[in-house]
C-alpha positions in Angstrom: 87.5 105.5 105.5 89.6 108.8 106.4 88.3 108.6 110.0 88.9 105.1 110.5 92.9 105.6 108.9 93.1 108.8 111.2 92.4 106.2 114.5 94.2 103.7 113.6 97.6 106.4 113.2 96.8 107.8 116.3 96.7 104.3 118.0 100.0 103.8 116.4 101.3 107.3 117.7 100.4 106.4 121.0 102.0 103.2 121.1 105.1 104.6 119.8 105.4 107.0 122.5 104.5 104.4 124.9 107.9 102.4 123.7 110.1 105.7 122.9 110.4 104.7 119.2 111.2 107.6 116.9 111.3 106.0 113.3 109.1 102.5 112.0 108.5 101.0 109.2 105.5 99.3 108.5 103.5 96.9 105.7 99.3 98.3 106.3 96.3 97.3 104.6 93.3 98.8 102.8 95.1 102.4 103.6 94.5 105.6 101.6 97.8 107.0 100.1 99.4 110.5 101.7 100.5 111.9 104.9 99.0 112.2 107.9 100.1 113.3 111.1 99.2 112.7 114.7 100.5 113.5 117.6 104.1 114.1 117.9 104.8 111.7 114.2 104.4 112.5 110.7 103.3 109.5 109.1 103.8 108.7 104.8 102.4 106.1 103.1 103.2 104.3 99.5 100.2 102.8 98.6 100.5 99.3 96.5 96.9 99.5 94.2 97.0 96.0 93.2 96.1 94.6 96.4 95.6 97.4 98.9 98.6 96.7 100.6 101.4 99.6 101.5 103.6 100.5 103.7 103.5 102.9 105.9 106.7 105.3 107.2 106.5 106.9 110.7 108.6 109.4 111.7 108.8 111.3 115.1 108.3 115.4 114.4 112.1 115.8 115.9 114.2 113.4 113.6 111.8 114.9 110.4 114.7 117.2 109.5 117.4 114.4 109.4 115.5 112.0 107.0 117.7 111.8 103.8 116.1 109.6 102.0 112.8 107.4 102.3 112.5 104.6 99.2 109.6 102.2 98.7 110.6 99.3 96.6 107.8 98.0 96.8 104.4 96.7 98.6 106.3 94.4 101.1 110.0 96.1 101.2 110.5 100.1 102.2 113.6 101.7 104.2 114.4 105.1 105.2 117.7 106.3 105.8 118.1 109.0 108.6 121.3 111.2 108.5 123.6 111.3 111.8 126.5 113.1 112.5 129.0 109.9 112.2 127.0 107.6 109.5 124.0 107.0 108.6 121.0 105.2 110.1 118.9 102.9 108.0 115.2 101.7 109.1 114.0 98.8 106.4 110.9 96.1 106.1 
């Protein structure tokens, strides 16, 4: 099961480098909990039990430092809130 999760973030990876995207949030499926990284992304996940749904937090290696807060509400809603020098950038599902 870890080899399959590592493919499928480093599908993800490369399709967020494809579109330039440096922060996602995103509901997965049958995932194991942790944090895995790939590429140029760090990737956290909070894993709902119940039904083997989560979501799934990607961040980009260079914007790692300016994550202030990442909160997962629950299986369907998560946000993370990236610090900037003006205000603050929020990323939610």
């Amino acid at each position: 099961m870890l080899g399959t999760c590592i493919g499928r973030v480093t599908t993800v990876a490369r399709e967020l480098t494809k579109y330039k995207l440096y922060v996602a949030v995103q509901e997965v499926r049958g995932d194991t909990g942790g944090t895995l990284g790939a590429g140029n992304y760090v990737f956290s996940l909070e894993k709902e039990t119940k039904v083997s749904i989560g979501n799934r937090i990607f961040a980009h290696r260079g914007v790692v430092s300016a994550v202030e807060r990442a909160e997962f509400v629950s299986g369907k809603i998560s946000y993370i809130v990236l610090r900037d020098h003006w205000c603050n950038i929020i990323a939610y599902q």
